[in-house]
TIZATI-840750 format. One line per 10 residues: number of its first residue (from 0); their letters; for each residue x, y, z of C-alpha. Coordinates in steps of 0.05 Angstrom, whole numbers, plus 5000, padded with zeros to 4 digits. Each point is the difference from the previous one (the first is absolute). Example, Ala and Ser with C-alpha at 12.3 -4.5 7.8 and 13.67 -1.06 7.14 Angstrom:
0> as> 5246/4910/5156 ~ 5027/5069/4987
REM end
This chain:
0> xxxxxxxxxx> 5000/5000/5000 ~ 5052/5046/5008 ~ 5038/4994/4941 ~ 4932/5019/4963 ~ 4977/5052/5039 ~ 5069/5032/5005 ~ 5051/4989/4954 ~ 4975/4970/4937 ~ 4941/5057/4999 ~ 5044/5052/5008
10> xxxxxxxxxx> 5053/4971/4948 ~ 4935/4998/4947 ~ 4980/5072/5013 ~ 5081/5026/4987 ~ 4992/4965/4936 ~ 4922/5021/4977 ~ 5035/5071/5026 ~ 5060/4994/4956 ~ 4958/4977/4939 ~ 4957/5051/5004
20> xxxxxxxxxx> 5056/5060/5001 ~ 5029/4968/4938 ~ 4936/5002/4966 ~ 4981/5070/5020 ~ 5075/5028/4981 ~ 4987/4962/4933 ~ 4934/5030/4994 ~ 5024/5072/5014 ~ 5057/5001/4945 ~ 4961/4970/4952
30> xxxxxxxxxx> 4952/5060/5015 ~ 5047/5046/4993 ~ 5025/4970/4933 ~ 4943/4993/4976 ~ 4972/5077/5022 ~ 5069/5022/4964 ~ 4990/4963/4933 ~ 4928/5034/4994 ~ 5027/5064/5008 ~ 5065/4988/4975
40> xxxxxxxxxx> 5018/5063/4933 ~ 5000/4981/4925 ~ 5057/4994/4960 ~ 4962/5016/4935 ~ 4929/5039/4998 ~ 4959/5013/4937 ~ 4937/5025/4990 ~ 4949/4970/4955 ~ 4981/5036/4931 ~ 4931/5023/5034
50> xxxxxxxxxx> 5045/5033/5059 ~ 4947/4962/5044 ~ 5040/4945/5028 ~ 5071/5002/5033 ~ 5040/4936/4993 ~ 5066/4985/5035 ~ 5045/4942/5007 ~ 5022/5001/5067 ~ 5067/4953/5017 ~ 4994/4957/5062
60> xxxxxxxxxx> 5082/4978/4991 ~ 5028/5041/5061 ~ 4946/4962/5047 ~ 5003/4932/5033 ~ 5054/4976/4938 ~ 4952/4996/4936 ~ 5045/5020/4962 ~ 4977/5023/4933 ~ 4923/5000/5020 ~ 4951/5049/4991
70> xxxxxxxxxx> 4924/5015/4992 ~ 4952/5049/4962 ~ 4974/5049/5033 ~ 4940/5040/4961 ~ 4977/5056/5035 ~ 4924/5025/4975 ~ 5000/5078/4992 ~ 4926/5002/5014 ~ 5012/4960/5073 ~ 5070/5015/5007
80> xxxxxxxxxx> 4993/4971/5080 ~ 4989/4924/4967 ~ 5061/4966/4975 ~ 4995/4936/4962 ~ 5063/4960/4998 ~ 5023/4939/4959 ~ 5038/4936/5026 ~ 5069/4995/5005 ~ 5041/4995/4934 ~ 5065/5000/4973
90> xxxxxxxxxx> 5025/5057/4977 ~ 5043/4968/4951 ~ 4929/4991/4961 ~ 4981/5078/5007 ~ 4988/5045/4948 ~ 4959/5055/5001 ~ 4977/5018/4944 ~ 4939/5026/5002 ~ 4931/4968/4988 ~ 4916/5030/4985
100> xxxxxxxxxx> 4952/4980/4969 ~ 4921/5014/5033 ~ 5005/4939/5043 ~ 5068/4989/5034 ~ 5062/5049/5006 ~ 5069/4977/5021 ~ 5071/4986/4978 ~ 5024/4927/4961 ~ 4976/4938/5040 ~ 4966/5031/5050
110> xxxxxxxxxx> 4923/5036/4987 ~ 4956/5032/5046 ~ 4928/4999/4978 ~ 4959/5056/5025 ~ 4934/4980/5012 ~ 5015/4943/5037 ~ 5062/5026/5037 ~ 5038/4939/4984 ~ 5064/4972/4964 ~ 5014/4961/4954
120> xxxxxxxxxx> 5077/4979/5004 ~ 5023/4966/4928 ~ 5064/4995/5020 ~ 5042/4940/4975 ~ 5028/4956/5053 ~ 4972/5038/5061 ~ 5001/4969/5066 ~ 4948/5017/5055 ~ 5046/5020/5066 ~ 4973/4986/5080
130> xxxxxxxxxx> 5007/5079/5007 ~ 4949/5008/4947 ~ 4948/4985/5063 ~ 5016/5065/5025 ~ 5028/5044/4938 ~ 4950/4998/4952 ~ 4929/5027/5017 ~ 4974/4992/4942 ~ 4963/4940/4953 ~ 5043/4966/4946
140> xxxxx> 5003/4942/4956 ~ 5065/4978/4969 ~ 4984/4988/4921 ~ 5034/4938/4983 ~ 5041/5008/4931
REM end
């Protein structure tokens, strides 16, 4: 009885204690990653032919080691509070060339349609990353081919 009531109890609380401060600390950077990336600044901003929407690749390299990640960030003049932002994607793939028609704007491989605030990524050989949970805000399907 008194090896459970004493020692082995308190042993199991030290360790639900422990477990718990790693997850929180864990929980708390990846917040703050995550809160950075969001609001991290563009490298490259254009504005679409209509002047109406604002889109900006913003690189994600500098935080937590993806190196040579990025997403889209379009930026409606009309709600210019709302963000939408893509996935993760290489930016070995970017280019960002403009792209209008009365449906969709965007740059090559990645459209945003307007009515249905979603994207459509057509990128070849893009991979979905475990940060996308918390990056991207917005709908998407990948286009295959």
């Amino acid at each position: 009885m008194t090896f459970i009531s004493g020692g082995f109890i308190s042993g199991y609380r030290k360790e639900i204690i422990r477990v718990v401060a790693v997850l929180a600390a864990f929980l708390i950077v990846l917040i703050v990653v995550v809160n950075k990336a969001c609001n991290y600044p563009a490298n490259v901003t254009t504005v679409d032919t209509s002047g109406r929407y604002i889109l900006e690749n913003v690189p994600v390299g500098r935080i937590w080691t993806l190196g040579g990640m990025a997403y889209l960030r379009v930026i409606d003049r009309e709600n210019p509070e709302k963000a939408y932002r893509t996935p993760l994607y290489s930016t070995q793939s970017l280019d960002m060339r403009l792209f209008e028609d009365g449906k969709s704007v965007g740059v090559y491989w990645l459209y945003f349609n307007k009515k249905e605030h979603s994207f459509d990524i057509a990128m070849p050989e893009w991979e979905w990353h475990w940060l996308d949970l918390f990056i991207s805000n917005t709908p998407y399907t990948h286009l295959e081919n």
